[in-house]
MOPAC internal coordinates of N, CA, C and O (Angstrom, degrees):
PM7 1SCF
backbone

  N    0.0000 0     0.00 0     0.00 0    0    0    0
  C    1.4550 1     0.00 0     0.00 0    1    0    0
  C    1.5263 1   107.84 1     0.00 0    2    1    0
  O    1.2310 1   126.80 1   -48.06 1    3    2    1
  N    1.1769 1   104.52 1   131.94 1    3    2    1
  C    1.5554 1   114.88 1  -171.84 1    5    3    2
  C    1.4386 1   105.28 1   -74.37 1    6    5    3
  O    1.2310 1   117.82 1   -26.93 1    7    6    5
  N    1.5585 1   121.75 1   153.07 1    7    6    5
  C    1.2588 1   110.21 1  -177.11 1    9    7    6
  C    1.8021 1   131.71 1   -87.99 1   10    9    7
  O    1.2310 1   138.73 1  -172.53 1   11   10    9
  N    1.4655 1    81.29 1     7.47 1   11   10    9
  C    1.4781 1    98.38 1   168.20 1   13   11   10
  C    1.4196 1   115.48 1   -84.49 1   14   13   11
  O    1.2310 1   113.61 1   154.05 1   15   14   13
  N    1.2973 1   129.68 1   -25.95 1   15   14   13
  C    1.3323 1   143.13 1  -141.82 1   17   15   14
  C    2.3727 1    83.94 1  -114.33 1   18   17   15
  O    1.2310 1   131.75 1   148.32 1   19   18   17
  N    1.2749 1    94.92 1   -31.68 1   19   18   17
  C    1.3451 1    93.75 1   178.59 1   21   19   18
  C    1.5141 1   119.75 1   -78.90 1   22   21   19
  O    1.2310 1   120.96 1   163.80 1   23   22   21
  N    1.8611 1   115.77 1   -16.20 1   23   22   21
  C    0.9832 1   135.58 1  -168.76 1   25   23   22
  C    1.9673 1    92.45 1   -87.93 1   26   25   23
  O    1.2310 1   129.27 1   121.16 1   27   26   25
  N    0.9736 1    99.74 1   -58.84 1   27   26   25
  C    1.5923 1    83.73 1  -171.93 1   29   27   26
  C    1.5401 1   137.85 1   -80.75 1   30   29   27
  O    1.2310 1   136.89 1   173.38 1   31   30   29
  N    1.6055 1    84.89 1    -6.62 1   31   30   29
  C    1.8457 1   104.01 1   153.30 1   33   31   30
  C    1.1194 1   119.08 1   -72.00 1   34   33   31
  O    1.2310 1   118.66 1   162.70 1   35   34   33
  N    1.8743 1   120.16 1   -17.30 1   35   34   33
  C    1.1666 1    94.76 1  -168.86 1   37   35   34
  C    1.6264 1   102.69 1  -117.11 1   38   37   35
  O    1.2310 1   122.60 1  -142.06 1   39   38   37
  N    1.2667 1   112.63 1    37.94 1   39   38   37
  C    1.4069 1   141.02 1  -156.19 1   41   39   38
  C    1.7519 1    95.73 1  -129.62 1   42   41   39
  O    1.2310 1   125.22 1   142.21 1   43   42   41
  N    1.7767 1   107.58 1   -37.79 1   43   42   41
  C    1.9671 1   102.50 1  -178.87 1   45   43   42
  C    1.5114 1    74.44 1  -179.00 1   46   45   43
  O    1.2310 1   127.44 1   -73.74 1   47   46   45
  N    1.8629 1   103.29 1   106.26 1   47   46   45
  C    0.9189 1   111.24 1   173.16 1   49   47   46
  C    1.5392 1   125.30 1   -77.13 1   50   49   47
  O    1.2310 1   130.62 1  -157.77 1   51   50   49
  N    1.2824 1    97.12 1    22.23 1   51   50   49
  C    1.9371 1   104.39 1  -170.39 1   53   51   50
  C    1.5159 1    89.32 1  -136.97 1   54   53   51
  O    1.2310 1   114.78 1  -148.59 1   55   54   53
  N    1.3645 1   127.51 1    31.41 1   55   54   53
  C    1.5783 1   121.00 1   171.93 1   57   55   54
  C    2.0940 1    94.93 1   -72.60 1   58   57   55
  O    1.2310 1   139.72 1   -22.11 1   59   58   57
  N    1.3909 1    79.35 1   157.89 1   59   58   57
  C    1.7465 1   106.18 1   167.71 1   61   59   58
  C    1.4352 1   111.19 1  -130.45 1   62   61   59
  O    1.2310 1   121.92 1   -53.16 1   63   62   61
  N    1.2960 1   113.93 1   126.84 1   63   62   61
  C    1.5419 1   116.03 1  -170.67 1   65   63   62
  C    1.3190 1   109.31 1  -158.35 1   66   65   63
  O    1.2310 1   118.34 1   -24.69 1   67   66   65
  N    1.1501 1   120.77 1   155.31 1   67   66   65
  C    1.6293 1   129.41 1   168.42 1   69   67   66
  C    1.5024 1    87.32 1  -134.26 1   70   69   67
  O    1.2310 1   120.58 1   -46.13 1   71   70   69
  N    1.8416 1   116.50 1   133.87 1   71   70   69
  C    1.2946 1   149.72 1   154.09 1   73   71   70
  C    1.3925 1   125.11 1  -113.49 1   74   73   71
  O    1.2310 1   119.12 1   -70.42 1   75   74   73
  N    1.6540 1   119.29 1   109.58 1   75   74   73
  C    1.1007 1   119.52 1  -168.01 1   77   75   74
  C    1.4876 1    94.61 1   -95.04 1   78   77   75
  O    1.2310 1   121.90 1   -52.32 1   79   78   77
  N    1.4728 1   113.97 1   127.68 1   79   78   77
  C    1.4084 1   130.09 1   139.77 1   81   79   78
  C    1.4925 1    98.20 1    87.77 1   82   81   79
  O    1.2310 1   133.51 1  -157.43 1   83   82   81
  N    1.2627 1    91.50 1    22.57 1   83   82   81
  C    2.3777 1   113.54 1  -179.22 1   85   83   82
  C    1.6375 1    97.90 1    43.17 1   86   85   83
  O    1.2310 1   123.64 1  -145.33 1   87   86   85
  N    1.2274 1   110.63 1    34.67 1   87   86   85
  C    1.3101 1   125.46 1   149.56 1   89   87   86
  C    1.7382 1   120.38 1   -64.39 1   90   89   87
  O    1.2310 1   116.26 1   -70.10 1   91   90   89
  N    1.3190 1   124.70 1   109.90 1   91   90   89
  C    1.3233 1   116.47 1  -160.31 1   93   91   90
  C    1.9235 1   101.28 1   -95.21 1   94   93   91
  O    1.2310 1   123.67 1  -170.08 1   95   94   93
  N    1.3654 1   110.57 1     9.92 1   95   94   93
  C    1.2296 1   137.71 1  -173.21 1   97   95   94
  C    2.1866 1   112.16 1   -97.99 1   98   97   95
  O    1.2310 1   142.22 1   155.89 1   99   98   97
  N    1.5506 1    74.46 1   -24.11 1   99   98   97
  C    1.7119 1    89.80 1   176.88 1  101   99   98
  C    1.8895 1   123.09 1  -133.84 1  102  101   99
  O    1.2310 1   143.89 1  -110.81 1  103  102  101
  N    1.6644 1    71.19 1    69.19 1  103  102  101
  C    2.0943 1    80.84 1  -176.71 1  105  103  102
  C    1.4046 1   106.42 1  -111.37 1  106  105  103
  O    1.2310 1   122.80 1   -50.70 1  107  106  105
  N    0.9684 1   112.25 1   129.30 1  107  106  105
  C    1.5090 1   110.92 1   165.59 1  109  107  106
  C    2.0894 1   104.08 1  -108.69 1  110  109  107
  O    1.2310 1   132.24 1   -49.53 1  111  110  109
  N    1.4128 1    93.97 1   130.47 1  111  110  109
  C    1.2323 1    85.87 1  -167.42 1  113  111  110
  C    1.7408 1   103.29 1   -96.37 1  114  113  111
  O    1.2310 1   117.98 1   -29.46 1  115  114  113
  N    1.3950 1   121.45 1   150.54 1  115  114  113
  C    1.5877 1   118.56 1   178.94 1  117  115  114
  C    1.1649 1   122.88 1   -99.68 1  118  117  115
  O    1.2310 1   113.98 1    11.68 1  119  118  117
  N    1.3743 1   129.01 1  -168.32 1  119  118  117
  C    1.4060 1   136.36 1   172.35 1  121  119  118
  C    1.6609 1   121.75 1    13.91 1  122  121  119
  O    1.2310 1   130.15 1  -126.46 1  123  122  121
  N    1.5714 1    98.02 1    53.54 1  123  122  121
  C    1.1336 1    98.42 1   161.76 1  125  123  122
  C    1.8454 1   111.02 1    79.04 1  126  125  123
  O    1.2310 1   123.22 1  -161.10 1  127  126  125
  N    1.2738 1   111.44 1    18.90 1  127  126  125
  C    1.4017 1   110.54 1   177.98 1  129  127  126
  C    1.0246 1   125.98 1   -94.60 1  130  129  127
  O    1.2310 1   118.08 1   -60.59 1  131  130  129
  N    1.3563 1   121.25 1   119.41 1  131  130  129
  C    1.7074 1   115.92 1  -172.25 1  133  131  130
  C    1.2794 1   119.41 1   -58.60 1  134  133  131
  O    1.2310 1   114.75 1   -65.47 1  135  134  133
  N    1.7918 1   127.55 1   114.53 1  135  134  133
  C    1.5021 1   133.70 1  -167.19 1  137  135  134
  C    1.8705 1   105.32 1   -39.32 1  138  137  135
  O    1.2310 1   129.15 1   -19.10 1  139  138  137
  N    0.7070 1    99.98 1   160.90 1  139  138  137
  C    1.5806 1   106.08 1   161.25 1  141  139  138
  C    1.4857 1   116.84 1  -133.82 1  142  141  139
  O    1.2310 1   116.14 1   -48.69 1  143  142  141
  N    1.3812 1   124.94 1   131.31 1  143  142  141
  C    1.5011 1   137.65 1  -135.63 1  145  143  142
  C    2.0278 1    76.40 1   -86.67 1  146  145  143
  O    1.2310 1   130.10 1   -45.52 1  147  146  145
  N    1.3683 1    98.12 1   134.48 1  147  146  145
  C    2.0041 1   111.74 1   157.08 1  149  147  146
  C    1.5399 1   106.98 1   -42.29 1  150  149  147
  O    1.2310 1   113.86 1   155.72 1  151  150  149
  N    1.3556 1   129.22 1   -24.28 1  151  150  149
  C    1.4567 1   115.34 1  -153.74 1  153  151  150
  C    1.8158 1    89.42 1   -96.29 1  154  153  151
  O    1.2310 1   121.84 1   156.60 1  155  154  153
  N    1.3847 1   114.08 1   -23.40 1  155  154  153
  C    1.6337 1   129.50 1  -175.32 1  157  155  154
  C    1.7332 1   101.02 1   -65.98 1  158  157  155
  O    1.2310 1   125.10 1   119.37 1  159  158  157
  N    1.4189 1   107.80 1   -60.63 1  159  158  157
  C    1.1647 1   101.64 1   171.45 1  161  159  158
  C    1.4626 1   145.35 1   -58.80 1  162  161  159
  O    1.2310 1   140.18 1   139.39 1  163  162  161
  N    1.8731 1    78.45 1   -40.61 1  163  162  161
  C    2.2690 1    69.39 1   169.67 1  165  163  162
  C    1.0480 1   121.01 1   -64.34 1  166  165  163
  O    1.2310 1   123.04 1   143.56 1  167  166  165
  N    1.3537 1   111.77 1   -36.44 1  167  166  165
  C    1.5940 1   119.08 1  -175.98 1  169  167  166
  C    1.9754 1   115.20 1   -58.86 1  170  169  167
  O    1.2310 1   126.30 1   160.48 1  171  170  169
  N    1.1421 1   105.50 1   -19.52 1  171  170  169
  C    1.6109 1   136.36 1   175.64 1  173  171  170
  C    1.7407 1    88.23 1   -70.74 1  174  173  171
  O    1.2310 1   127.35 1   113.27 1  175  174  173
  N    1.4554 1   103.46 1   -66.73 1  175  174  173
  C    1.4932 1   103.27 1  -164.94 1  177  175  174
  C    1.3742 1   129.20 1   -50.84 1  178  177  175
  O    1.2310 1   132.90 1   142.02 1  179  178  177
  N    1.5212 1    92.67 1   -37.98 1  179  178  177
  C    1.7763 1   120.48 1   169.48 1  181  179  178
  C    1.1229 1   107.01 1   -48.94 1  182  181  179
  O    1.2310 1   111.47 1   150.41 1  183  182  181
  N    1.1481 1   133.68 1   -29.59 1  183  182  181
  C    1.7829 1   126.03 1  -146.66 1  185  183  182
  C    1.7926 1   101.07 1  -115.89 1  186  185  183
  O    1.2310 1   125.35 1   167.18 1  187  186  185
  N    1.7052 1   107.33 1   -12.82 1  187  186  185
  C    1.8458 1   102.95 1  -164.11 1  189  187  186
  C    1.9077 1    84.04 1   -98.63 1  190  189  187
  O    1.2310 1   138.57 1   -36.10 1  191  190  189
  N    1.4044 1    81.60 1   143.90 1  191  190  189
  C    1.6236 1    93.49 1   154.93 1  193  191  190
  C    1.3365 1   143.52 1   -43.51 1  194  193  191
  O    1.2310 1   121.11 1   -49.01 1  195  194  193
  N    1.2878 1   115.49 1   130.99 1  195  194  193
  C    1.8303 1   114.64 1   169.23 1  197  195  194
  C    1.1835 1   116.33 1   -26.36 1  198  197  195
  O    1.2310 1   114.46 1   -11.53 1  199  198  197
  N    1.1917 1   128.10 1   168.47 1  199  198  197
  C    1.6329 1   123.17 1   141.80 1  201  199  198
  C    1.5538 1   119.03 1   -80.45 1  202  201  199
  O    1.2310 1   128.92 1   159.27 1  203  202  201
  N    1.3724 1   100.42 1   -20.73 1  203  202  201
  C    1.7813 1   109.45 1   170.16 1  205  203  202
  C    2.1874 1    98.66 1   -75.94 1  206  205  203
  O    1.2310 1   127.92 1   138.25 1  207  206  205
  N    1.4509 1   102.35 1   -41.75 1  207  206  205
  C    1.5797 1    73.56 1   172.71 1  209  207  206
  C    1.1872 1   130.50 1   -84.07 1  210  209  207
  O    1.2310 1   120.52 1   155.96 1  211  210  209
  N    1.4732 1   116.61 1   -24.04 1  211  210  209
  C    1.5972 1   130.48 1   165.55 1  213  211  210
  C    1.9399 1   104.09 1   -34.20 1  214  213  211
  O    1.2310 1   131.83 1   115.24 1  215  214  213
  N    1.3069 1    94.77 1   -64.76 1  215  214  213
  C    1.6206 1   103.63 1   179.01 1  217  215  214
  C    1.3538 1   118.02 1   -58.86 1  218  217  215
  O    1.2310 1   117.56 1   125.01 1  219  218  217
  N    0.9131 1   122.25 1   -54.99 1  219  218  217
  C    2.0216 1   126.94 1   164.58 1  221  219  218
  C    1.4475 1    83.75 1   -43.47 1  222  221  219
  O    1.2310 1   102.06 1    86.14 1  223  222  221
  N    1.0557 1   150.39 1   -93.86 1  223  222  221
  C    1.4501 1   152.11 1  -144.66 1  225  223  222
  C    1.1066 1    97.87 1   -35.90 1  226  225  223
  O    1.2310 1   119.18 1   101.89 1  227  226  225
  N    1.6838 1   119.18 1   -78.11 1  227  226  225
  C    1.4752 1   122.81 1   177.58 1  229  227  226
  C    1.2056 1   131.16 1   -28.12 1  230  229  227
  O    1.2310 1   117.66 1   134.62 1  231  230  229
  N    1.9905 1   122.06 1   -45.38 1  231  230  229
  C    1.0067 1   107.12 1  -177.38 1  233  231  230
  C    1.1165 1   110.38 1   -92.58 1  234  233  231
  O    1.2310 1   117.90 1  -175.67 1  235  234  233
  N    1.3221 1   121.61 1     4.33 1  235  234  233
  C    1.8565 1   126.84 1   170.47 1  237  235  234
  C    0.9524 1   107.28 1   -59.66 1  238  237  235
  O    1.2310 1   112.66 1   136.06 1  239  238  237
  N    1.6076 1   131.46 1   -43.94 1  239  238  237
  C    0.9819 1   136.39 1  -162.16 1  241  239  238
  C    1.5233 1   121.53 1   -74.65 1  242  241  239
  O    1.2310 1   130.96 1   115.59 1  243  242  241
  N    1.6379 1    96.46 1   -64.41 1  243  242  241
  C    1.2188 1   112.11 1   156.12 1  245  243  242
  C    1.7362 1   130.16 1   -20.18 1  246  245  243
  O    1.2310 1   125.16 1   116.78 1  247  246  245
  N    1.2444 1   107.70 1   -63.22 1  247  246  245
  C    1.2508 1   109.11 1   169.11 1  249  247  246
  C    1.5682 1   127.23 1   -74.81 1  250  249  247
  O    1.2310 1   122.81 1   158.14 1  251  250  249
  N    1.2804 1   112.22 1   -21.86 1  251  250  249
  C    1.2067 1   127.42 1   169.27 1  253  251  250
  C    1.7691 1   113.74 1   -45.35 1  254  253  251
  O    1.2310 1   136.10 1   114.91 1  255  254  253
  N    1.5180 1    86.44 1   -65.09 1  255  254  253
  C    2.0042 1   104.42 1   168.03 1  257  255  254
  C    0.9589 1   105.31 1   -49.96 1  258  257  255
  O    1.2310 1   112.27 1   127.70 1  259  258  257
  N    1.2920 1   132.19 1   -52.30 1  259  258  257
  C    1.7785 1   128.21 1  -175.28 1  261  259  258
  C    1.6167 1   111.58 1   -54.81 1  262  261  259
  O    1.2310 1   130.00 1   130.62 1  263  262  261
  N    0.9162 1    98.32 1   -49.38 1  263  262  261
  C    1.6068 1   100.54 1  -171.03 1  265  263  262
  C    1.3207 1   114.18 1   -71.09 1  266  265  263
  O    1.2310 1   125.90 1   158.96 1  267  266  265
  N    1.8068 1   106.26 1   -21.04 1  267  266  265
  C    1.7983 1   106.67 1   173.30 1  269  267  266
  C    1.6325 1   112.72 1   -79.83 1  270  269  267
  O    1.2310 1   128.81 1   146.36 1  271  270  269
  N    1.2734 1   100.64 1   -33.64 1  271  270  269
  C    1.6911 1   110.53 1   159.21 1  273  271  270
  C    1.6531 1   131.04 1   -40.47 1  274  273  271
  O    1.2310 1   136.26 1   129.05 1  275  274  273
  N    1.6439 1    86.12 1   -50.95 1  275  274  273
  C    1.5950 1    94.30 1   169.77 1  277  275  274
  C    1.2448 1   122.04 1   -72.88 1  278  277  275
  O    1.2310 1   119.37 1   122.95 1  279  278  277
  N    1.0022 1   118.81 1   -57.05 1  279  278  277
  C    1.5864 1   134.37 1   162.56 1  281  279  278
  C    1.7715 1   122.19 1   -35.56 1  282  281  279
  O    1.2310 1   125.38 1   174.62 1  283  282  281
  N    1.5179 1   107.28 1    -5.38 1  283  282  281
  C    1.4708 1   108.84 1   170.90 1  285  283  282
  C    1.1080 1   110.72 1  -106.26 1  286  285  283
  O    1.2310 1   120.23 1   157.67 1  287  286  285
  N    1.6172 1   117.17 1   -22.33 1  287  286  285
  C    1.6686 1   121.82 1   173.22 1  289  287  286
  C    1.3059 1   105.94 1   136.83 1  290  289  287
  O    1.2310 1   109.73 1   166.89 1  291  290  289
  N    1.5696 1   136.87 1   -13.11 1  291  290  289
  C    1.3377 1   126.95 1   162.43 1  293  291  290
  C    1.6844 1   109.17 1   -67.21 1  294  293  291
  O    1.2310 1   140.77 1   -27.80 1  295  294  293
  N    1.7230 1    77.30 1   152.20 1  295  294  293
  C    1.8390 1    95.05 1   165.67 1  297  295  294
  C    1.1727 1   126.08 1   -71.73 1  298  297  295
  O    1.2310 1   122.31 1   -35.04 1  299  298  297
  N    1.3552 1   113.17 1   144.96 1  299  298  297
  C    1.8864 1   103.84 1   154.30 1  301  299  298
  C    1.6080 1   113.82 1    -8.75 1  302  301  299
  O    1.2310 1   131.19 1   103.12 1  303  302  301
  N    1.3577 1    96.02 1   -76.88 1  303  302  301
  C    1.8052 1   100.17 1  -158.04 1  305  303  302
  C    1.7727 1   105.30 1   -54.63 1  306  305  303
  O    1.2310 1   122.35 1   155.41 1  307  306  305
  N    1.6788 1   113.11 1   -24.59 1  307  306  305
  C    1.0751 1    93.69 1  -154.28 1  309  307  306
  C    1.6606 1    85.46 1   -83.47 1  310  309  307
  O    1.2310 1   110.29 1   145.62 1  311  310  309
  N    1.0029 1   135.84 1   -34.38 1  311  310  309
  C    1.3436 1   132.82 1  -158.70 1  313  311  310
  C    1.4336 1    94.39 1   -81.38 1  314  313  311
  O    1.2310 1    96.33 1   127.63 1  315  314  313
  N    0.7556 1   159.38 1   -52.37 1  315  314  313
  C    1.5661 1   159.12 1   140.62 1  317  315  314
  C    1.5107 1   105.89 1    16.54 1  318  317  315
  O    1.2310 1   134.78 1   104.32 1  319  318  317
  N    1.9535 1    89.01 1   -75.68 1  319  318  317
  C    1.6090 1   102.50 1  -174.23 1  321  319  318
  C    1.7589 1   120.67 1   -58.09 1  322  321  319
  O    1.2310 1   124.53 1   164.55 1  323  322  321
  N    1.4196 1   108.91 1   -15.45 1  323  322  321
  C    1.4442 1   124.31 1  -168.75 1  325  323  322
  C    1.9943 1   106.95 1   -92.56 1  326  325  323
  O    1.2310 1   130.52 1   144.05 1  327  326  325
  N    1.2853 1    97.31 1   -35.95 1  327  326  325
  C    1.2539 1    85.27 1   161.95 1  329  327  326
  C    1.6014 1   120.50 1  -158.89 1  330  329  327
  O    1.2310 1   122.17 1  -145.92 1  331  330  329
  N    1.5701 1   113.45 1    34.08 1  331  330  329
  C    1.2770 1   115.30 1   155.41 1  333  331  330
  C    1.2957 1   119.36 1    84.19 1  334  333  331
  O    1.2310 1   126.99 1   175.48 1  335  334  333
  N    1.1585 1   104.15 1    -4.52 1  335  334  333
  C    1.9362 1   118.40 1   172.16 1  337  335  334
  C    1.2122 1   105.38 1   -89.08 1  338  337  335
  O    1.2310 1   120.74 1   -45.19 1  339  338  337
  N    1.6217 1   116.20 1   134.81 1  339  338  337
  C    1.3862 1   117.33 1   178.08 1  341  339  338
  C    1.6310 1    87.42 1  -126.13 1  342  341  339
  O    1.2310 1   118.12 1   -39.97 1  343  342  341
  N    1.3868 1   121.19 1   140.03 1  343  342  341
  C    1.2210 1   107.14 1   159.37 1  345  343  342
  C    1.2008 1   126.47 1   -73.54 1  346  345  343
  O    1.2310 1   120.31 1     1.28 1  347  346  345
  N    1.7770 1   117.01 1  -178.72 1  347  346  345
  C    1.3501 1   118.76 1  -177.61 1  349  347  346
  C    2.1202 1   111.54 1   -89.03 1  350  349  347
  O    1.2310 1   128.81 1   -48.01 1  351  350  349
  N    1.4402 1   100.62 1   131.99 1  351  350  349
  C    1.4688 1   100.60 1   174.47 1  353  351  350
  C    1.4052 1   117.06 1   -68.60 1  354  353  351
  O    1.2310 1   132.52 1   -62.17 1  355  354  353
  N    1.2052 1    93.42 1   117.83 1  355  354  353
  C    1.6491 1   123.40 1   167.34 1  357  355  354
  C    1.8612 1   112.79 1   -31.70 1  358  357  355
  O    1.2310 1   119.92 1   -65.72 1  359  358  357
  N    1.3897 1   117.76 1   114.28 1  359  358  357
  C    1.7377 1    96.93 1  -173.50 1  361  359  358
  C    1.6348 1   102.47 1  -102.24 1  362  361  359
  O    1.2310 1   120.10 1   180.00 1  363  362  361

C-alpha cells in the first residue's frame, strides 16, 4: 500500500477511491465519499511514518516481546517457537 493511499485511509478509514499512477492529482473518489483536498493529504503524509521507521518500530517491538518472554522463564527456543523471532547473533 502506497503511502499516499495510507494517508487518506487514515484521514476516513471507510474512503473509496481509485488513484491512477498514485497520482494524488488523479482520484476519482467512489460511493459517495467526500473528496479530500491534495493539500489534506500531504499534510496526512507528513505526519505517517517512514518505512525505515515503521521497520525500526517492528523490530523494537519484536525484540521487546522476546525479552518479555524471557523474562517470564521461557527459553530462546521456546519463545522463538511461540512467535518466530529469533534474535540477532551477537559478533
Amino acid at each position: 500500500m502506497s503511502i499516499k493511499t495510507k494517508a487518506i485511509l487514515a484521514i476516513n478509514k471507510d474512503a473509496s477511491f481509485v488513484m491512477l499512477n498514485d497520482d494524488l492529482e488523479q482520484i476519482t473518489w467512489k460511493n459517495e465519499t467526500t473528496p479530500i483536498s491534495v493539500a489534506d493529504i500531504e499534510a496526512k503524509i507528513a505526519e505517517l511514518p517512514t518505512e525505515e521507521e515503521e521497520a525500526t518500530a517492528k523490530a523494537n517491538a519484536q525484540a521487546s516481546g522476546n525479552h518479555k518472554l524471557l523474562d517470564l522463564g521461557l527459553t530462546q527456543a521456546e519463545a522463538t517457537a511461540l512467535t518466530g523471532y529469533t534474535p540477532p547473533v551477537a559478533e
